[in-house]
C-alpha positions in Angstrom: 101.9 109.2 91.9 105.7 110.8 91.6 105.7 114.9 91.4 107.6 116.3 89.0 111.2 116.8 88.5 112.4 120.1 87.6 115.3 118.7 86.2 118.5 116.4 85.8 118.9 113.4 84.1 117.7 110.0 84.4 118.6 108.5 87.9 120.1 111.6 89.0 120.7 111.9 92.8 122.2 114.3 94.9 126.4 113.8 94.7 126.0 114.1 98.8 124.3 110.9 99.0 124.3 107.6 98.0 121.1 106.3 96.0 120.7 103.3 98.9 121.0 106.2 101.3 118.1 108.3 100.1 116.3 105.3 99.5 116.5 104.0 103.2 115.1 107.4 104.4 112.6 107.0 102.4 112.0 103.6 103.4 112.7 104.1 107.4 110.0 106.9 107.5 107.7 104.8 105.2 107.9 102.3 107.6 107.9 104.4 111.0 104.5 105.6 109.7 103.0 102.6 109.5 104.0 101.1 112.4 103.1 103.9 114.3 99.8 103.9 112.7 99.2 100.5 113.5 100.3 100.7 116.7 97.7 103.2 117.6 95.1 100.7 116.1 96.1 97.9 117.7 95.9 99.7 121.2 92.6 101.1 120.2 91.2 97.6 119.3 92.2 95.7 122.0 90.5 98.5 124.5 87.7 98.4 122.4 87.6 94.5 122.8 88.3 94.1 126.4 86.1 96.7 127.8 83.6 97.4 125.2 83.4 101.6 125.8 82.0 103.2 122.7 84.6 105.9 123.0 87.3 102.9 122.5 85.1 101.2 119.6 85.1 104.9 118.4 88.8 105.6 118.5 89.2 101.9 117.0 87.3 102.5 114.4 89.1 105.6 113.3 92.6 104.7 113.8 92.0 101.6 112.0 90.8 103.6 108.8 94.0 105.2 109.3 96.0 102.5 109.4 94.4 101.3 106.4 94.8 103.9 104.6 98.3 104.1 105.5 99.1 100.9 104.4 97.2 100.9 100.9 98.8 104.6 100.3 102.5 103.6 101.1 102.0 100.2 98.9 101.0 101.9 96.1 103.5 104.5 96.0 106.4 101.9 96.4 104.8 100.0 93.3 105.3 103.0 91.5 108.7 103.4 92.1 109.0 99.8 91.0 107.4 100.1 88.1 109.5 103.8 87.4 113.0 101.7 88.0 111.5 98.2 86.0 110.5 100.7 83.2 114.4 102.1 82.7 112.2 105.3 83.8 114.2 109.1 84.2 113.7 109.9 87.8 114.9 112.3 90.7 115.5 111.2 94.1 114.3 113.5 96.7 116.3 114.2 99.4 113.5 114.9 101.9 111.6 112.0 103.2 107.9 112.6 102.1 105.1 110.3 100.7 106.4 110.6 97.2 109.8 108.6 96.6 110.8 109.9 93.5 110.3 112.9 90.9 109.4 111.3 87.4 111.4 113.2 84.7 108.6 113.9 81.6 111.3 115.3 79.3 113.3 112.2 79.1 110.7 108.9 79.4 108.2 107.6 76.7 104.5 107.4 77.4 104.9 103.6 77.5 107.5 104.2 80.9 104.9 106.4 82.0 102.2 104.2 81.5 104.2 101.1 82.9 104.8 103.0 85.7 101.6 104.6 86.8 99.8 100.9 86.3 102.5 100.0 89.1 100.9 102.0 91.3 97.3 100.5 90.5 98.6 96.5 91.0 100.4 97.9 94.4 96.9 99.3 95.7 95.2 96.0 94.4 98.2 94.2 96.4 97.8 96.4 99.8 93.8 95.6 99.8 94.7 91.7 99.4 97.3 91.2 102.2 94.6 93.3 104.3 91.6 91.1 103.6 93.9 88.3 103.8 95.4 89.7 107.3 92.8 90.6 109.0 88.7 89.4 109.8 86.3 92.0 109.8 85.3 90.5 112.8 85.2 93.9 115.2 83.7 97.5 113.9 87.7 98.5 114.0 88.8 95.9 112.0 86.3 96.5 109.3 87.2 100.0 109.2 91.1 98.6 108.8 89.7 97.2 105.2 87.3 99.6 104.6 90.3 102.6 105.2 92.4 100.3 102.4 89.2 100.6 99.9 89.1 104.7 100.8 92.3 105.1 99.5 92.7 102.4 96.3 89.3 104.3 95.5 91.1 107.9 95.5 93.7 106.8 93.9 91.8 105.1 91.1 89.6 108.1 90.9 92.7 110.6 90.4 94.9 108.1 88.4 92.5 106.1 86.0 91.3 109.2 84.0 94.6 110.6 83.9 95.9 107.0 81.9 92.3 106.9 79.3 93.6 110.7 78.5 97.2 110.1 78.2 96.3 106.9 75.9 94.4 109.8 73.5 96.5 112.8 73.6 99.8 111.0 74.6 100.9 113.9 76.8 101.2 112.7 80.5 102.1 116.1 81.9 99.6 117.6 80.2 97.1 115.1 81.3 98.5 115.2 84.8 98.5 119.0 84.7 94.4 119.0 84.6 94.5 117.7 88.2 92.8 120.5 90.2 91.5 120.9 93.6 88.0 120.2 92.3 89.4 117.0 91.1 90.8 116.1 94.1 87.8 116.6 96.5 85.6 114.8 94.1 88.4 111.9 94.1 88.6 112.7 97.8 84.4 112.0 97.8 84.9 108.8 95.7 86.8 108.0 98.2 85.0 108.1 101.2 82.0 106.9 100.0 83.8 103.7 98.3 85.4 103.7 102.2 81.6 104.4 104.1 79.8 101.2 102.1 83.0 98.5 102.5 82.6 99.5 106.5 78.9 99.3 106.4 78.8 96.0 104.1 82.0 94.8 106.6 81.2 95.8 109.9 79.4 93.0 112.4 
């Protein structure tokens, strides 16, 4: 999800820059990750399949969690920012590339642009599992892991993101909702998680 913007108005970017500018760093180093990401599984993969090693299967394995989790992550958070822009939503552009693409302004948008919004992000993770399962077989150990790193992270995400929505539907206060979000909450998202991520490999996995 966005972090938040300290201030501005809605849409405001940096007079430097052009919004299609900050926009295509954000995309080029979105992208450059995940290629790079998928690179290094492909290479991994195709050892693993031609000579069988168990370091290769190992590094497969890993590197295609990676990639999946790569690929679910960045999904989401552009679904977000689609559902920030389709919602009229008050946001900030950073300038430096990062994983978030844009600071949600909480003074200026309604709970129902928040909520549009963050539900963006859910139907993006949903999306990123489905072109993986639809991509790839889980036909190798690596490849599994490919879809079971996708599950890991649409199951962190849910974990953090869900409970924040139910509370924000009671109290109507997104920041103050999003504001409870600890480092205990995080590691037990974190553990959700993995453990969602351990039984799609194990389930997956020939």
């Amino acid at each position: 999800m966005s972090e938040v913007a300290e201030e501005g108005l809605p849409n405001q970017l940096p007079a430097s820059l052009s919004p299609g500018a900050l926009l295509t760093r954000h995309v080029v180093s979105h992208l450059l990750v995940w290629v790079v990401a998928f690179c290094l599984f492909a290479a991994a993969d195709s050892w693993s399949s031609l000579t069988g090693l168990a370091i290769a299967s190992l590094l497969a394995v890993v590197t295609g969690a990676l990639a999946g989790l790569a690929t679910v992550t960045l999904i989401h958070e552009w679904f977000h920012f689609a559902g920030a822009w389709l919602s009229g939503g008050a946001y900030t552009i950073p300038a430096k590339p990062g994983l978030f693409v844009y600071d949600w302004d909480f003074t200026a948008n309604s709970v129902r642009q928040f909520k549009l919004m963050s539900v963006a992000g859910s139907v993006g993770g949903a999306v990123g599992l489905v072109l993986l399962w639809s991509s790839v077989p889980a036909d190798t150990s690596g490849r599994a892991a490919l879809l079971a790193g996708g599950v890991t992270s649409f199951a962190f995400a849910a974990a953090i993101e869900w409970p924040v929505l139910r509370r924000t539907g009671v109290s109507g206060d997104p920041l103050a909702e999003l504001s409870k979000i600890d480092v205990s909450v995080l590691l037990r998202s974190l553990s959700v998680g993995i453990v969602a991520g351990v039984i799609a490999w194990y389930l997956l996995a020939p």
